[in-house]
C-alpha positions, 0 to 999 in steps of 0.5 A: 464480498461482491463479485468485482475487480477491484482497481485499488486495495486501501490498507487499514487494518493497522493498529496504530500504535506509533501515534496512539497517543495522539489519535487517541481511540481513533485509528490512525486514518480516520484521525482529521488533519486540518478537518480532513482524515487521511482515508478521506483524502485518499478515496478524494485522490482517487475518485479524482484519477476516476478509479471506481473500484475500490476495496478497504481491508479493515481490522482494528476497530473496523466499527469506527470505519463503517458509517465513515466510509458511507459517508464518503460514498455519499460524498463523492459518489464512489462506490467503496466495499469492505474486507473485514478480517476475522483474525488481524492480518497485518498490512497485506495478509489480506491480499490472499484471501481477496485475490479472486477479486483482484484486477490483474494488476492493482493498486496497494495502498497504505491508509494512512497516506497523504498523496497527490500522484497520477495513477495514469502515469504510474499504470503506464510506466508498469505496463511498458516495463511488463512490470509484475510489482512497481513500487512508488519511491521517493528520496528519504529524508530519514534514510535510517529508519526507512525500507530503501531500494537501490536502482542504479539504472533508474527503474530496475530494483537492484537492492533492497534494504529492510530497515533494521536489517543486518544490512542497516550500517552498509547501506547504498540506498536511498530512495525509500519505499512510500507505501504505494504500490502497483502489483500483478496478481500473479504474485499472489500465486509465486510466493505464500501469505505471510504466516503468524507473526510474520513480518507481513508488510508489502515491503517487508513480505512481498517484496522481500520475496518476489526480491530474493525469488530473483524477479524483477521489481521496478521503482517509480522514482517520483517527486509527486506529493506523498 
């Protein structure tokens, strides 16, 4: 892997079973909505926030991803770089094994992710708040199946409530968390990788643990498109 900073990691190492039977033996963000892949659509949305540095960690079927990807370098003249993991990691096993190549604080994505959002206000609002791990939220509309956050103040993460916690039928939240993320490295020596066969979203690993570790997490409550 190049020796860089990378400003945005953009998770695509899911296996996609929800949709299979949809997208078929296309994994999921590469899989065209209205002749558009959500993968595309990201790098689109980003290259406009003029990031540059991007990482993509790829898993499964990591092969449909690679003549794709240069596709989109071509296109929008952006340079992308590539983690392949050796052995699945799940959504953000692979933030250890990259963390040297980390911006102090970056952007986490989810790959199969249809947005609209200014990553200047976002970094913006992180940073006054000297937030080590801002995560993007919206109102759920489908609070039952959802990771939700409490923040009665507006920004402090008061609670957390993983979805099918034993929490699942007391909860008081209800702005779900949207898969994008604003996170200090420095998380990434507090708490440890998720093991085998360990829940290991961010929500449900480093978000969990940072929670229950007593630091504060912030919610960016937004209504920009996600």
């Amino acid at each position: 892997m190049k020796k860089k900073k990378y400003e945005v990691v953009i998770a695509c190492g899911g296996l996609g079973t929800r949709l299979r039977c949809v997208t078929g033996i296309i994994p999921k963000p590469l899989y065209p909505i209205n002749g558009k892949s959500t993968i595309e659509r990201c790098i689109e949305e980003i290259n406009n926030n003029s990031i540059s540095s991007i990482l993509i960690t790829l898993g499964y079927k990591n092969e449909y991803f690679l003549k794709f990807i240069k596709k989109l370098e071509k296109k929008y003249s952006i340079n992308i770089d590539i983690f392949v993991e050796k052995t699945p990691l799940g959504e953000c096993g692979a933030l250890w094994k990259i963390k040297e190549n980390l911006n102090k604080d970056f952007f986490f994505i989810n790959g199969d992710l249809i947005f609209s959002i200014d990553f200047d206000r976002l970094k913006y609002f992180h940073k006054r708040l000297a937030s080590i791990l801002t995560l993007v939220t919206h109102t759920s509309d489908h609070p039952n199946d959802s990771d939700l956050v409490s923040s009665p103040n507006g920004t402090l993460i008061e609670d957390i409530f993983v979805k099918d916690s034993y929490k699942i039928n007391n909860r008081y939240g209800y702005l779900g968390n949207s898969g994008i993320c604003l996170i200090n490295k420095s998380l990434l020596e507090i708490i440890e990788p998720p093991k085998i066969n360990e829940s290991n979203s961010v929500f449900h690993h480093i978000v969990k643990n940072v929670f229950y570790l007593k630091k504060n997490i912030y919610s960016y409550n937004t209504t920009e498109y996600i």
